[in-house]
Each structure stands twice: as C-alpha cells, then as structure tokens.
VOPAGU-2260 file (C-alpha; in pm, 1 decimal, decimal comma):
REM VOPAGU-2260
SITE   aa  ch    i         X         Y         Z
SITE  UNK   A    0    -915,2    2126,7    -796,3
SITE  UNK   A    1    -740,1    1797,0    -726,7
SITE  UNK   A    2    -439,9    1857,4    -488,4
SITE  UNK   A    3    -148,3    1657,0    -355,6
SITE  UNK   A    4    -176,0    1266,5    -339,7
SITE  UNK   A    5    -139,3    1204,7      87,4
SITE  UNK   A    6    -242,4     850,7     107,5
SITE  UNK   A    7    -247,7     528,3     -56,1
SITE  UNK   A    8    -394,7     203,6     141,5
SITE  UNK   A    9    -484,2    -183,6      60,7
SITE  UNK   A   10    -700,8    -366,1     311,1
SITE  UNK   A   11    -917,1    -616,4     365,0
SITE  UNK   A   12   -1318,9    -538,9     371,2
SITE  UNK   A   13   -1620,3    -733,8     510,6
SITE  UNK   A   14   -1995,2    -686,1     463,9
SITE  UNK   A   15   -2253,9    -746,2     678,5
SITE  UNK   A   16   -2635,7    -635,8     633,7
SITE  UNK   A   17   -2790,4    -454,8     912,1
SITE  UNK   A   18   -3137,6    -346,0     970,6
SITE  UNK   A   19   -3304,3     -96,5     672,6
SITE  UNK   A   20   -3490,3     183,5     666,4
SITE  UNK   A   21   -3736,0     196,0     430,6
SITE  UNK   A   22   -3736,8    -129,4     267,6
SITE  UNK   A   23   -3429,8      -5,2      84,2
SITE  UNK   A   24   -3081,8    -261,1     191,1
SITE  UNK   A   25   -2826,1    -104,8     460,2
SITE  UNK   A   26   -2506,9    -233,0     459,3
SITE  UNK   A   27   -2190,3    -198,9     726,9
SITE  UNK   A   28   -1867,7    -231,8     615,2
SITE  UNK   A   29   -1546,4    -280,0     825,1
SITE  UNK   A   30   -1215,2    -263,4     707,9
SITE  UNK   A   31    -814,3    -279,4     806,9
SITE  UNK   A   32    -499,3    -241,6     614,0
SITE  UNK   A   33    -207,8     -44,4     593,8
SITE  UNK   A   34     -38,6     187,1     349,7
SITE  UNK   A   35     103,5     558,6     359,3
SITE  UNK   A   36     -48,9     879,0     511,9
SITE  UNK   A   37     201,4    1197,2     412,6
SITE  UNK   A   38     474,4     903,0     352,1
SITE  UNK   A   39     470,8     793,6     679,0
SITE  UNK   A   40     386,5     402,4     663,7
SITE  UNK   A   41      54,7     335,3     858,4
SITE  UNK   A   42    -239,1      92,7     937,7
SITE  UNK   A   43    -564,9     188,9     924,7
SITE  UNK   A   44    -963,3      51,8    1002,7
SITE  UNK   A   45   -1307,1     158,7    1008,7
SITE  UNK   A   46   -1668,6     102,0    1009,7
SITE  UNK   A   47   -1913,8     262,6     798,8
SITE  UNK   A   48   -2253,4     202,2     685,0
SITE  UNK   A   49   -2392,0     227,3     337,8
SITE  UNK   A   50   -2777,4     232,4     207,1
SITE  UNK   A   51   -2897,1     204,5    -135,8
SITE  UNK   A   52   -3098,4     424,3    -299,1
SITE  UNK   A   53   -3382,2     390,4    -562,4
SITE  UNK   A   54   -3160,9     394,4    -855,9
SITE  UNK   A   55   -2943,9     115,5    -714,2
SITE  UNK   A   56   -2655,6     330,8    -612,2
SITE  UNK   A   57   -2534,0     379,7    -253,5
SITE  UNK   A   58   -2441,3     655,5       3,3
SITE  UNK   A   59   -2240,8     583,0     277,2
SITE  UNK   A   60   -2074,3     735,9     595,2
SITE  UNK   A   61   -1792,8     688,8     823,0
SITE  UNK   A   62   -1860,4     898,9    1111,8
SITE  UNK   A   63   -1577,0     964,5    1309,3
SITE  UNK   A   64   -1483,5     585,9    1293,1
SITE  UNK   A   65   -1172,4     581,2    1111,3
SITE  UNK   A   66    -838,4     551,4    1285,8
SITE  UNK   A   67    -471,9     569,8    1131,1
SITE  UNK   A   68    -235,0     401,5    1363,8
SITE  UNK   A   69     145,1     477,4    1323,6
SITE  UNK   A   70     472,2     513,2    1492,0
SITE  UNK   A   71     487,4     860,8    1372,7
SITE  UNK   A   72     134,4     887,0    1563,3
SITE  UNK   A   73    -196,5     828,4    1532,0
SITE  UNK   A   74    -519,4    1018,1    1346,7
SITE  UNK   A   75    -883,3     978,0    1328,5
SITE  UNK   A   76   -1099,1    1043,6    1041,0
SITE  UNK   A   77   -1497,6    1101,7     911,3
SITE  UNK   A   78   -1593,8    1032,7     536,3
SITE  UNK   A   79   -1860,0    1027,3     325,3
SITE  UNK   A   80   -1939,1     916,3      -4,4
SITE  UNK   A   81   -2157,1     777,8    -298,8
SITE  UNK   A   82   -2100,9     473,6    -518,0
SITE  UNK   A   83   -2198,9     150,2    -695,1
SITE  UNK   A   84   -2137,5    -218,8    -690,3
SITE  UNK   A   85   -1908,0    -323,5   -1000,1
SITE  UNK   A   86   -2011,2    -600,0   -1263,6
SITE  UNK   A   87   -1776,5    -816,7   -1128,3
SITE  UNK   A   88   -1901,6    -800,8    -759,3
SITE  UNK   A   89   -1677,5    -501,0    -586,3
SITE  UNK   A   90   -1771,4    -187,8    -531,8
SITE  UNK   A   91   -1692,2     158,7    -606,6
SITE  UNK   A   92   -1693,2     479,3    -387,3
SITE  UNK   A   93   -1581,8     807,6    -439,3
SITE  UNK   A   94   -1640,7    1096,2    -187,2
SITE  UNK   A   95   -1443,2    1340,5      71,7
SITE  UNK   A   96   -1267,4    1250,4     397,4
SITE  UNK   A   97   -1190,2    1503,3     692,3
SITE  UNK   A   98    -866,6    1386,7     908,3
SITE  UNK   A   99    -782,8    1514,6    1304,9
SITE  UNK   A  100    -490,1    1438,3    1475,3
SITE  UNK   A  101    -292,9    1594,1    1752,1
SITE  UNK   A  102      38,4    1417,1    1623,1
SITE  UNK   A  103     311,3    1649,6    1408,2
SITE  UNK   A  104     305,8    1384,0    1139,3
SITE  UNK   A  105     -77,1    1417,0     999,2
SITE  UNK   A  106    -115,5    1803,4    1108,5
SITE  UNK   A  107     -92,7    1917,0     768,9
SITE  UNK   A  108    -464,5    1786,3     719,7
SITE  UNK   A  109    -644,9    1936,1     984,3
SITE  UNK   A  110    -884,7    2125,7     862,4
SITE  UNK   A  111    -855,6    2058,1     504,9
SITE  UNK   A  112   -1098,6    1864,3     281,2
SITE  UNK   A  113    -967,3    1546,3     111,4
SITE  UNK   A  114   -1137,0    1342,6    -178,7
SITE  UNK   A  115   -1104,8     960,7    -224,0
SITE  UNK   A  116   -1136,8     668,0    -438,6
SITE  UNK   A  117   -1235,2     365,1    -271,3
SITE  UNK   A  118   -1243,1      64,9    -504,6
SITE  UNK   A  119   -1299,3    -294,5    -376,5
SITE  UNK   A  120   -1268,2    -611,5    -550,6
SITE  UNK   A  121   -1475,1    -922,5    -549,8
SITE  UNK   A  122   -1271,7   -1087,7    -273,0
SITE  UNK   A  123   -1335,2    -733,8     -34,8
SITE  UNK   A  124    -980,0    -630,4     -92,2
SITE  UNK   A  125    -941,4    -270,6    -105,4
SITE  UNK   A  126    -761,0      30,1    -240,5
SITE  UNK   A  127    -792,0     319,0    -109,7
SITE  UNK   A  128    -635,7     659,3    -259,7
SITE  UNK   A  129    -645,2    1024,7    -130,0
SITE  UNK   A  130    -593,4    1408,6    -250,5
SITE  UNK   A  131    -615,6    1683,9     -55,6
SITE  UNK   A  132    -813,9    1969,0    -244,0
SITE  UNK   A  133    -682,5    2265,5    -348,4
C-alpha cells in the first residue's frame, strides 16, 4: 500500500548513449536538483543507466549512485525501475528506491522500501516524487 509522501525533487537531466548489449539502445542518464527529503530542503544527483527492451519500453538502475546532500546531512540511495518515452519526447519511470544514511534527519528510511514517479519533460527537466510503502 502507498505510504507517506517523503520527497519531492525538480532537476535537470541529460542523456547520453553508451555502448549496448544486444543490439538493443543503452542509455545513461545524470541528473541534479533539489527539493525536500522528510521536509528537510535538499539537493540531490545521480547516474543511472537505462536499456530498452523488445517492446520499446525501458528498465533502468541506479546502483548505489544517488546522493542527497543537505545541511541536515547527507544520504545515498539505489533505485530501480521500468518506463517509457512520452509522445512529446520525456520520459516516464516508475519503480522503488532504497535510501542509507548515517545522519538523524533521513534515518527514518533505512531499511524501508520507497516507490517513485520519475517524469521528465522534453527539455530533461525532472520531477521526481516519493512514498514510502506501507
């Protein structure tokens, strides 16, 4: 079941393509921007790599490449996740996201499983929204 709302996040995105794996197109993503993590305000980035599959859709991963950078401390994160590109050349992933961080601030998701949307435009601007899972 859908749980509390913890994070909300706008950020920039760029694409790049990077060698495939069985003639099917492998992407790698970075992206930055800030927001709020348990309503602490925070900036965040990452790399992760998505490949398409035979139906057109695409899988992706983020492992252990995401960082949340904050005065109230800092976090790391690993996410996976399945999605599409849009008709009007964005994207759209939805999938879970596992946080670990030693500060006070973001202890309340260790060890709990998170779901996201991840919905970029057609300029690579971002929005990025997470639940943790009851």
């Amino acid at each position: 079941m859908l749980g509390k709302h913890v994070g909300s996040m706008k950020g920039q995105t760029e694409v790049k393509a990077i060698p495939s794996e069985y003639g099917m197109p492998k992407l790698e993503t970075t992206g930055a921007g800030e927001g709020t993590l348990l309503g602490h305000p925070v900036q965040f980035m990452a790399t992760y790599q998505a490949e398409m599959q035979p139906d057109g859709s695409f899988y992706g991963e983020c492992p252990n490449s995401g960082v949340i950078l904050s005065q109230a401390g800092a976090a790391t994160y690993r996410a996976t996740g399945a999605g599409h590109p849009t008709e009007d050349g964005g994207s759209k992933f939805r999938g879970a996201v596992y946080f670990a961080s030693h500060s006070e601030a973001f202890s309340e998701l260790n060890g709990k499983a998170c779901v996201y949307s991840w919905d970029v435009d057609a300029n690579g601007v971002a929005s990025w929204e997470i639940h943790i899972v009851d």
